[in-house]
SENUKOL-992272 format. One line per 3 residues: their letters; for each residue y, x negated, z of C-alpha. Coordinates in Angstrom, 2 decimals, always signed. Layout:
// residues N
A) Y:X:Z ~ ...
// end
This chain:
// residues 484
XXX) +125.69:-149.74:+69.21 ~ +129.21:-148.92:+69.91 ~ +131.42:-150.10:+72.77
XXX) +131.32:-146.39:+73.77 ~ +127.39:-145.90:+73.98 ~ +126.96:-149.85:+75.03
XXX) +129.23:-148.71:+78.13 ~ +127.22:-145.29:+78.97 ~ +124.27:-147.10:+78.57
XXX) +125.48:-149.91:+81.19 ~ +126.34:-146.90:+83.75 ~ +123.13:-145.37:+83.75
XXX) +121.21:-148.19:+83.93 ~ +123.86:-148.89:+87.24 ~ +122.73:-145.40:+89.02
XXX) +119.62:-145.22:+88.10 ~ +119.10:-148.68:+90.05 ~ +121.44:-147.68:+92.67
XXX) +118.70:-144.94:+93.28 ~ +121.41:-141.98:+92.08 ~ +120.40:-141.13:+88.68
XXX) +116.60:-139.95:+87.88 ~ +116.06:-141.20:+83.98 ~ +113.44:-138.57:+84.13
XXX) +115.56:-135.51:+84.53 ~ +116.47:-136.22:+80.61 ~ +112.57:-134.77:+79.66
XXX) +112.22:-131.35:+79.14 ~ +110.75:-129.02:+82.09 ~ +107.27:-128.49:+81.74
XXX) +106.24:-125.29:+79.96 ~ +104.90:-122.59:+82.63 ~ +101.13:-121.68:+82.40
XXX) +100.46:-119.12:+79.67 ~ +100.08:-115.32:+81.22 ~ +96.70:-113.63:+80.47
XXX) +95.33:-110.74:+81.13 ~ +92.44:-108.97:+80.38 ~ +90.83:-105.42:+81.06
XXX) +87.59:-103.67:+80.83 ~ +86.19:-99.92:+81.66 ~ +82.66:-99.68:+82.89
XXX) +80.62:-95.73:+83.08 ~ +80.49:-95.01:+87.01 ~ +79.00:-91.57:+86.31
XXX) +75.93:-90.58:+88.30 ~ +72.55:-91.25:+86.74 ~ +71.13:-88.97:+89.68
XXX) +72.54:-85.72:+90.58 ~ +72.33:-83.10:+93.04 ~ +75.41:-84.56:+95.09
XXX) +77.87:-83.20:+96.78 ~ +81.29:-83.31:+95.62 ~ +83.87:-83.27:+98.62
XXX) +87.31:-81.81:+98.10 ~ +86.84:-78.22:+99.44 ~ +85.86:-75.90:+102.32
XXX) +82.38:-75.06:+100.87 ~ +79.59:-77.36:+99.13 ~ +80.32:-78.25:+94.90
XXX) +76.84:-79.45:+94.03 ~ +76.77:-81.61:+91.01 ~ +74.54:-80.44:+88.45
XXX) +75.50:-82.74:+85.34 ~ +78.28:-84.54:+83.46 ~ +81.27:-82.90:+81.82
XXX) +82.84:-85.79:+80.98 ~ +82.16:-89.35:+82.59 ~ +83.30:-91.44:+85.49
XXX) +84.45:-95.11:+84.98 ~ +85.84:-97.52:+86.70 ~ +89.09:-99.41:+84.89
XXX) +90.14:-103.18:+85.74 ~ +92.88:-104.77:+84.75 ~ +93.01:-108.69:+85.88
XXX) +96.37:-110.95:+85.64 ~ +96.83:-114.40:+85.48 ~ +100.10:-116.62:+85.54
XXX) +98.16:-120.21:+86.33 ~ +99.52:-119.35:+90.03 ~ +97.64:-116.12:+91.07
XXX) +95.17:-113.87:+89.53 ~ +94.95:-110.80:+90.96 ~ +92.82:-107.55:+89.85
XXX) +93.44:-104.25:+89.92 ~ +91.34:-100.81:+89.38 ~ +91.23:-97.59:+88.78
XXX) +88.22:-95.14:+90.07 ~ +87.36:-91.82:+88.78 ~ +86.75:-90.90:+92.51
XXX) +88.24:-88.51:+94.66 ~ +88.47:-91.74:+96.98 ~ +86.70:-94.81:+97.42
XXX) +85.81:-95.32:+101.07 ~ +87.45:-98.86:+102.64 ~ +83.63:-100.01:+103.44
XXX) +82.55:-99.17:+99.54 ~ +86.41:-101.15:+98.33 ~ +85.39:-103.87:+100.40
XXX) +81.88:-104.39:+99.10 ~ +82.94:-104.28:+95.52 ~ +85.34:-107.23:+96.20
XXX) +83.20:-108.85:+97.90 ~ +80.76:-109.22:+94.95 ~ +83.29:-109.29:+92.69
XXX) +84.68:-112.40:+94.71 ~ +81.04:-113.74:+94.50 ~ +80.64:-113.28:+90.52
XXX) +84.27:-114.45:+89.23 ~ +86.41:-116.16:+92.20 ~ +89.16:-113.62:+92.61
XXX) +89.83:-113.73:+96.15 ~ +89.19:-110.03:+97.70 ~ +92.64:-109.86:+99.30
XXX) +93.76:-110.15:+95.71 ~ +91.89:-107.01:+94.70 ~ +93.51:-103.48:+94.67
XXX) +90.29:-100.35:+94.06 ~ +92.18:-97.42:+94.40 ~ +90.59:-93.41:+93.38
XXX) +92.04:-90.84:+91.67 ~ +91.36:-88.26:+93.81 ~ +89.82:-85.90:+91.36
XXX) +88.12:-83.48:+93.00 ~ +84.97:-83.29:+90.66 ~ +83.36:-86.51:+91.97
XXX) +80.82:-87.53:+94.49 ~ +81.11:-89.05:+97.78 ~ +81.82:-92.99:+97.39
XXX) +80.08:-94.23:+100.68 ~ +76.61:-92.33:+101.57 ~ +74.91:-95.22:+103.01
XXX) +72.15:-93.48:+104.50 ~ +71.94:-89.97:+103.27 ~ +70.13:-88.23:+100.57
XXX) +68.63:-90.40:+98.04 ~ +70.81:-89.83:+94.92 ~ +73.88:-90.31:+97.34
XXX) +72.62:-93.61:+98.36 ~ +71.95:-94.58:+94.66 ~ +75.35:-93.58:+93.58
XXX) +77.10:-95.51:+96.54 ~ +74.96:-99.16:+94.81 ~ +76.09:-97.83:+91.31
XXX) +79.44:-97.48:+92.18 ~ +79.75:-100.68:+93.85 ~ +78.04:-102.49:+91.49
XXX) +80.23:-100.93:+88.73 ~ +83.75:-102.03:+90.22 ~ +82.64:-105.21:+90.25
XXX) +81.67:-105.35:+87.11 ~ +84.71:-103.66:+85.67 ~ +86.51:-107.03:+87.38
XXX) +84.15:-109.22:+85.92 ~ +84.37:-108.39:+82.56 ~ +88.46:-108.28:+82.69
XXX) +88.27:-111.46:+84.68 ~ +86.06:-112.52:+81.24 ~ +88.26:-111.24:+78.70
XXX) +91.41:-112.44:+79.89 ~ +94.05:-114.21:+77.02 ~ +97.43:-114.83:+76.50
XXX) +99.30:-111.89:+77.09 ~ +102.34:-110.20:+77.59 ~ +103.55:-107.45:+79.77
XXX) +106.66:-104.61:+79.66 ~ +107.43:-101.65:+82.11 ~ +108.88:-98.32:+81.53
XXX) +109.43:-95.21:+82.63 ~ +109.48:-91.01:+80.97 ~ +109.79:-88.04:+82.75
XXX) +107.44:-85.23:+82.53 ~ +108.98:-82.66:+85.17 ~ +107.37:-79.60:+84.09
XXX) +104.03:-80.29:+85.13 ~ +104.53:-81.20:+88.97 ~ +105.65:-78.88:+91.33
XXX) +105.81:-79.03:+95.40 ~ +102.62:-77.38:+97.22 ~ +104.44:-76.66:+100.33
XXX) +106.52:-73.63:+100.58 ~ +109.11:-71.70:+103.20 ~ +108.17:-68.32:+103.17
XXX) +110.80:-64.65:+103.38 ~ +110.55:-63.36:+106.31 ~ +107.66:-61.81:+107.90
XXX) +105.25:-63.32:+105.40 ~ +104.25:-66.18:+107.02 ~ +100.47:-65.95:+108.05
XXX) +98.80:-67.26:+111.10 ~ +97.41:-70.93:+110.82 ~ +93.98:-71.48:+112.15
XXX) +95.10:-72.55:+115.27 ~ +96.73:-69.26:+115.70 ~ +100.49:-70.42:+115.54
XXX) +103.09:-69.69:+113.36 ~ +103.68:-73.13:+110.87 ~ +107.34:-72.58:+109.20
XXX) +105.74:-73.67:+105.40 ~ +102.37:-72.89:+103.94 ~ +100.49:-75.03:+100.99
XXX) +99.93:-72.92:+98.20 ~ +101.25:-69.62:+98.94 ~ +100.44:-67.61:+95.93
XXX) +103.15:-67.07:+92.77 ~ +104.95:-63.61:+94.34 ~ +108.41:-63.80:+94.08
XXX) +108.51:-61.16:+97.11 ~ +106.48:-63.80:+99.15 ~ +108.42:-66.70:+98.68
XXX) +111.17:-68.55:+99.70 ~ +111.66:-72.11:+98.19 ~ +109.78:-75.57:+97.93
XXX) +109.80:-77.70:+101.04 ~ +110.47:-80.88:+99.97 ~ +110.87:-82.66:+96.06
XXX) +109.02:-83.80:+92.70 ~ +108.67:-87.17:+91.12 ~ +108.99:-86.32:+87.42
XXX) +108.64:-89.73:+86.20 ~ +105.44:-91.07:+84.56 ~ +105.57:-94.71:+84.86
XXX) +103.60:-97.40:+82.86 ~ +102.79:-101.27:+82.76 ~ +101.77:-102.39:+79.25
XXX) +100.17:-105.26:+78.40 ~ +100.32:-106.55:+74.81 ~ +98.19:-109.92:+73.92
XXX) +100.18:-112.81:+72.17 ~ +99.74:-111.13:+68.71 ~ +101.47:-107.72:+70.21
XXX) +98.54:-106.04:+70.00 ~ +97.84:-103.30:+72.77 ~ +95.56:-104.36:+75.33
XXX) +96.05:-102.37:+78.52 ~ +98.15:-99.46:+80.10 ~ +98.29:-98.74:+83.48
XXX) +100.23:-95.47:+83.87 ~ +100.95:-93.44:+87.41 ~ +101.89:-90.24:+87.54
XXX) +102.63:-88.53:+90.98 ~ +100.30:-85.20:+90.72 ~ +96.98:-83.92:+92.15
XXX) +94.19:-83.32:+90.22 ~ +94.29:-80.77:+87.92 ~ +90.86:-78.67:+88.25
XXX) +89.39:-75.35:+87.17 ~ +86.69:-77.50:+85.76 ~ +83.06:-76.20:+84.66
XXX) +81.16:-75.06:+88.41 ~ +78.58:-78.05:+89.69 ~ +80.11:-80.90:+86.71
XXX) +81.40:-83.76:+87.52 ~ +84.68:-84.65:+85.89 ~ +87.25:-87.38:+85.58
XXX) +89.98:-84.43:+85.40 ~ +92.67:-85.27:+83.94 ~ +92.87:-88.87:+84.42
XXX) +90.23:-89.35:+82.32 ~ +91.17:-87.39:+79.54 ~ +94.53:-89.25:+79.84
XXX) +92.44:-92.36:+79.34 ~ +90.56:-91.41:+76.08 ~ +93.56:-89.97:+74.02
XXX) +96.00:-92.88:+74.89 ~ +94.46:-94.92:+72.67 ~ +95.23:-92.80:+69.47
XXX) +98.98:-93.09:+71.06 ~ +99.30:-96.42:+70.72 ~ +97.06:-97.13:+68.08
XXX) +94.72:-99.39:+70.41 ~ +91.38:-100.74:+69.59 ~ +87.97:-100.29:+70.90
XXX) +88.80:-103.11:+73.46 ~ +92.19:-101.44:+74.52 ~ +91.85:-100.13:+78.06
XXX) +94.25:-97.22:+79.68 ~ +93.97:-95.67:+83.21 ~ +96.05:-92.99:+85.39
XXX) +96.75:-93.66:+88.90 ~ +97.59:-91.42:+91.52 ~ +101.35:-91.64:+92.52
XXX) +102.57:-90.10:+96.07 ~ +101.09:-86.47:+95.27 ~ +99.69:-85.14:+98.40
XXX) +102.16:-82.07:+98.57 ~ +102.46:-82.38:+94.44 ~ +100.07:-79.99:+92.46
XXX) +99.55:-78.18:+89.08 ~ +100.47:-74.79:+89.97 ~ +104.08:-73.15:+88.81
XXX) +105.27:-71.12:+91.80 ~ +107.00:-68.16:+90.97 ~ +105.06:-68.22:+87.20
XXX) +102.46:-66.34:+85.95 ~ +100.62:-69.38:+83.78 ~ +97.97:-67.46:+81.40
XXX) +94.70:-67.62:+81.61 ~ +92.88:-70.60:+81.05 ~ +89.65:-71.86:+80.45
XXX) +87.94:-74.30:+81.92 ~ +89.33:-77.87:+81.70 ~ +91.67:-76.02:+79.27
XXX) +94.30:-76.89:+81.62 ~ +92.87:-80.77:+82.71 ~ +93.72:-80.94:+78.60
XXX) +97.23:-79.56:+78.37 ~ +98.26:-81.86:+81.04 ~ +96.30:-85.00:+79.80
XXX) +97.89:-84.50:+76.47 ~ +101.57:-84.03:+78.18 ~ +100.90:-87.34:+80.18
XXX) +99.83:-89.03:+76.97 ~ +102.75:-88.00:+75.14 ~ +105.29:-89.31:+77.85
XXX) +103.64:-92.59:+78.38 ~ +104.00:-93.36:+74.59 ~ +107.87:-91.91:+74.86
XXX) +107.86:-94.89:+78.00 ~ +106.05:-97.08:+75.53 ~ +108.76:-96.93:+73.06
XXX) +110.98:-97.49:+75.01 ~ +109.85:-101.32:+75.83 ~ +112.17:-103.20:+73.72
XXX) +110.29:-106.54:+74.76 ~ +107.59:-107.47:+76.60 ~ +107.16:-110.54:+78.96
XXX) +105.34:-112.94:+78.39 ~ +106.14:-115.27:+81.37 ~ +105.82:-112.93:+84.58
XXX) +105.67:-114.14:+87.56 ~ +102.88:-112.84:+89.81 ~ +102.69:-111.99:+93.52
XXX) +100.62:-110.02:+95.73 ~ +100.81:-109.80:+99.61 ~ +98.02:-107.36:+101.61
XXX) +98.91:-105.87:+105.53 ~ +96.00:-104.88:+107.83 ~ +98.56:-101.96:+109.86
XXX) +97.40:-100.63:+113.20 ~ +98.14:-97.05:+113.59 ~ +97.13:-94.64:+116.10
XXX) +95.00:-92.17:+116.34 ~ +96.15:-88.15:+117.25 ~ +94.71:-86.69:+120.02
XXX) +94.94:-82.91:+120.72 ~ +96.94:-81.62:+123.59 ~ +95.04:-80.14:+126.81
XXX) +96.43:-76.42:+125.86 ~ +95.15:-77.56:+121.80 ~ +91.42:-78.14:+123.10
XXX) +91.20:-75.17:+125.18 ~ +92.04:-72.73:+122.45 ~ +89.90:-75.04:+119.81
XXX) +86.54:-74.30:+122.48 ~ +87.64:-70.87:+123.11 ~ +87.71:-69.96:+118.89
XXX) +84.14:-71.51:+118.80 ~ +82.87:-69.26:+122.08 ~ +84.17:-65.96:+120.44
XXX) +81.36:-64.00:+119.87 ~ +79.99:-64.02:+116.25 ~ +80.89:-60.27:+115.76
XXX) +84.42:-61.04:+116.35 ~ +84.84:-64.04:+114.60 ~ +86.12:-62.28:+111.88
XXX) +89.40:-61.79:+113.59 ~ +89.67:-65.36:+113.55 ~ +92.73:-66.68:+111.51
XXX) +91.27:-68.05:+108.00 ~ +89.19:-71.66:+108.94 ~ +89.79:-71.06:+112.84
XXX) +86.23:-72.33:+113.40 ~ +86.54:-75.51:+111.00 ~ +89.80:-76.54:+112.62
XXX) +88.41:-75.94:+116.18 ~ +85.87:-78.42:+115.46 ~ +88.11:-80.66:+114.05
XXX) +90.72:-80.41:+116.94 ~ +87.55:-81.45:+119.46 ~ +86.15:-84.09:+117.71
XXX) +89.88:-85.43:+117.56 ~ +89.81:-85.29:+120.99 ~ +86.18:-87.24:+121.30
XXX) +87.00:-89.25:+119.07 ~ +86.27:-92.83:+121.33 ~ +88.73:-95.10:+118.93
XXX) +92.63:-94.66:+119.61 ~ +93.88:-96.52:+117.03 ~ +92.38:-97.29:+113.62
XXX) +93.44:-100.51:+110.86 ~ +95.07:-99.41:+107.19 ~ +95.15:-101.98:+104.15
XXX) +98.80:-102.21:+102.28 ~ +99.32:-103.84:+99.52 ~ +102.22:-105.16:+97.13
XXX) +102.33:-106.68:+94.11 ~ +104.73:-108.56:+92.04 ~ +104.18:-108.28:+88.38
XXX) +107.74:-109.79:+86.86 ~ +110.62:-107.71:+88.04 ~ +108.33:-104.61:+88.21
XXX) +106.37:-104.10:+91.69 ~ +103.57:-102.05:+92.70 ~ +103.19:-100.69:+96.34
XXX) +99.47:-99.10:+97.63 ~ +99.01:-96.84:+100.24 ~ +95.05:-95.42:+101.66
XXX) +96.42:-91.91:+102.10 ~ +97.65:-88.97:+100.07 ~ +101.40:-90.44:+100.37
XXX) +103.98:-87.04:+100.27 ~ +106.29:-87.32:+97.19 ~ +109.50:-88.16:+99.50
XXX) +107.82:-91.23:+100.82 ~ +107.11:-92.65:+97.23 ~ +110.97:-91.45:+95.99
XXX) +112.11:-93.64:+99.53 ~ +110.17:-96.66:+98.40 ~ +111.26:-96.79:+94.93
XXX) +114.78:-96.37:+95.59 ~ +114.96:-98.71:+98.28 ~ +112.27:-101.33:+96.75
XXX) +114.29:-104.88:+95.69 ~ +112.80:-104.47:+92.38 ~ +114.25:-102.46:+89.44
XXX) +111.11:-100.45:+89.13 ~ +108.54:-99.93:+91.08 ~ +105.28:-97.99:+91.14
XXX) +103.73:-96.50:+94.25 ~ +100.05:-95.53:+94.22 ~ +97.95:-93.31:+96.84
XXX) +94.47:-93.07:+97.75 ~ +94.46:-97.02:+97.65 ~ +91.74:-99.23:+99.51
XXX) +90.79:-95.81:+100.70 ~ +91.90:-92.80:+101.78 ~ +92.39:-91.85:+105.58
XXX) +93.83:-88.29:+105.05 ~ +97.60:-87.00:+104.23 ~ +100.95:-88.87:+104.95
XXX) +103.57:-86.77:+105.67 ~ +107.41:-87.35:+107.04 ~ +107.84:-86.97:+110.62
XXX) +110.31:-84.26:+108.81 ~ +107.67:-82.70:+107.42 ~ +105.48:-82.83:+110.55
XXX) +107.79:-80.63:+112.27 ~ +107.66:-78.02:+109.47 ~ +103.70:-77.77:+109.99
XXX) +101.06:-76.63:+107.11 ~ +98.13:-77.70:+106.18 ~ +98.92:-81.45:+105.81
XXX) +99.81:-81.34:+109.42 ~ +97.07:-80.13:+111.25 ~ +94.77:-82.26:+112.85
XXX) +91.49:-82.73:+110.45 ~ +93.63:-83.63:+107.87 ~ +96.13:-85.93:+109.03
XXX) +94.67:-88.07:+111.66 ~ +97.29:-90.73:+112.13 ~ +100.38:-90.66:+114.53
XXX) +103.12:-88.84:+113.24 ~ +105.36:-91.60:+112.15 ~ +102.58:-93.57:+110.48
XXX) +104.95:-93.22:+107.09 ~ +108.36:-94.62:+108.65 ~ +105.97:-97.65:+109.90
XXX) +104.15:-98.02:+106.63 ~ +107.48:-97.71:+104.27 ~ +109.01:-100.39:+106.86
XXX) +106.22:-102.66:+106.15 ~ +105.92:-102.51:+102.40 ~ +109.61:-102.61:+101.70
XXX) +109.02:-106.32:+104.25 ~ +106.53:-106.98:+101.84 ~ +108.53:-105.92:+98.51
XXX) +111.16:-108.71:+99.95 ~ +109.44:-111.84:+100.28 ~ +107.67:-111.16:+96.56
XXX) +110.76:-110.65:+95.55 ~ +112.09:-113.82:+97.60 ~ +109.26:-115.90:+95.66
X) +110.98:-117.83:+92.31
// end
């Protein structure tokens, strides 16, 4: 050994006993746990039917399948946290039926429930998620759905193996367009409370009757792909902020267009029979299908469920491309908010006029603005309603540099542009009719404009629910984002 060497030898040998210099620091840092994922679909459709499928003003009996339901998990793993998350072909699963599948999930693999996002689609072809004591086939489909969440966890939780995971965005403008309109002049029709709103939801195609959109679009389609260790496809999760489709075959139950998304993205991406890929719902609830001031030709039905699917497909693979590499270190996080929010409650003037519509005699009904009697009933059971306040579940998850916020309502566009422009996070998804679904969300903006997303009976909660709700997720968004 040289006098060099001999002498840096002697000096650490002096620290280290002095207590100042840690011999150990030398050794390489321990190699982080490997990420895995896994992800599995499992057939929700009904075995039983004659079931009502919710979504409308009048009864949509379900007859048969057109195409069928499942239920799509996708479980992460960085050593640290697991987490699950799933995908329903459900126009919303209720927060009692959400917490029962964790709950047995919880029971059957160990993934704690507060580390479990269910959220629906929202398609509008699918029975009620939460008959617990009604007719007999919507009792049976309430156990079957249950039953198949969980095991749509289970067997991801099972599958799961090193894996890697990328995030990327592709518009696809031309296929969402705002609901809510201003009207010209004059052509504004009475709501069913007999007032005057200053926008109406889906106001017909005349250029003569309207004015322009009331609020904006979210053209992007975003995904998460998961690749395992060999960089072969295992999962997408893709969001898209748009309605349902419809115009699907009367009294059929249908995954619309999130399900059709979900069979053809293989082929895109040249995915296996164990590759897994699912649509979310983005913020949609004034987004829909419908080109204002076009005349779209005819279609038939699920024609245009098809058009769209294939669209979707088609942009997701232009996001997929543009992953130039996947991660396969990301860090995971996921923090869950029980929010109190209050209740509406009609005004004194509100209930009068609600009890007066319903004691109009039945030959005069007719001169009733359109759903007068619907709304009246919904304005007094508002009133008697014996809660004021009721508890919402919001969650956020870390996945890398990419985060995910969930909302239980039908989140307005504008809210889910606010949150992923202000999130910490270089990209980040927002997902509706999560852990639930307790009506629309508009902006106190949009409250003052009116419409159908307005009224009492379809948005319950006080009017500034979404400024409180945004606050708390972006909270939420910062300490994942705080976590190294």
């Amino acid at each position: 050994m040289n006098r060099h060497c001999l002498s840096l030898s002697l000096v650490a040998l002096f620290l280290a006993a002095a207590g100042t210099f840690d011999t150990a620091s030398a050794a390489p840092a321990p190699k982080p746990p490997p990420f895995r994922a896994g992800a599995a679909a499992v057939d929700v459709t009904p075995k039983q039917f004659q079931l009502n499928m919710p979504g409308g003003f009048s009864a949509n009996m379900a007859e048969s399948a057109h195409d069928p339901l499942h239920a799509r998990a996708l479980v992460l793993d960085d050593g640290m946290t697991t987490l699950a998350m799933v995908v329903v072909d459900s126009l919303a699963v209720a927060p009692e039926t959400c917490k029962d599948a964790k709950s047995l999930a919880s029971q059957r693999c160990g993934i704690k429930p507060e580390k479990i996002l269910i959220c629906g689609t929202h398609a509008h072809s699918a029975p009620s998620s939460n008959s617990t004591n009604g007719p007999p086939p919507a009792v049976a489909y309430r156990k079957l759905l249950v039953d198949g969440i969980a095991e749509s966890i289970v067997r991801a939780h099972g599958a799961l193996r090193p894996a890697q995971a990328g995030v990327a965005t592709h518009p696809l403008p031309d296929e969402v367009f705002n609901r809510r309109w201003f009207l010209k002049p004059g052509k504004m029709p009475l709501n069913p409370f007999g007032k005057l709103d200053q926008v109406k939801m889906n106001p017909g195609t005349s250029a003569d009757v309207l004015d322009r959109p009331a609020g904006p679009t979210d053209p992007d389609i975003t995904i998460l792909s998961v690749q395992d260790a060999k960089r072969r496809p295992l999962a997408l999760w893709a969001n898209y902020a748009l309605h349902y489709v419809g115009h699907l075959p009367k009294g059929q139950v249908s995954a619309d267009y999130f399900g059709e998304f979900a069979r053809l993205m293989p082929s895109r991406v040249n995915g296996d029979t164990n590759f897994v890929a699912m649509m979310s719902n983005g913020a949609s609830g004034d987004i829909n299908n419908i080109p204002f001031l076009v005349t779209r030709p005819p279609r038939e039905p699920f024609e245009q469920v098809r058009i769209v699917a294939q669209k979707a497909a088609d942009a997701a693979w232009f996001a997929w491309r543009k992953i130039e590499k996947h991660d396969p270190t990301p860090r995971l996080g996921m923090v869950q908010r029980e929010v109190t929010l209050q209740y509406r409650r009609p005004s004194a003037e509100q209930v009068a006029e609600a009890k007066k519509a319903l004691a109009t005699p039945k030959a005069d009904r007719e001169k009733l603005p359109r759903l007068a009697e619907h709304y009246a009933r919904a304005t007094l059971a508002a009133a008697e309603r014996k809660e004021d306040a009721t508890t919402v579940l919001v969650q956020a998850i870390r996945i890398g540099d990419f985060a995910i916020c969930a909302l239980p309502f039908e989140v307005f566009c504008e809210i889910g542009l606010e949150l992923k422009k202000r999130s910490p996070f270089p990209r980040t998804m927002v997902i509706s009719i999560a852990n639930g679904r307790h009506g629309y969300l508009p902006t106190p903006a949009q409250h003052q404009l009116g419409g159908y997303e307005t009224w009492i009976g379809t948005c319950s909660v006080q009017e500034d629910a979404s400024v409180i709700l945004t606050n708390h997720l972006l909270e939420m968004l910062a300490e994942l984002r705080k976590e190294k």
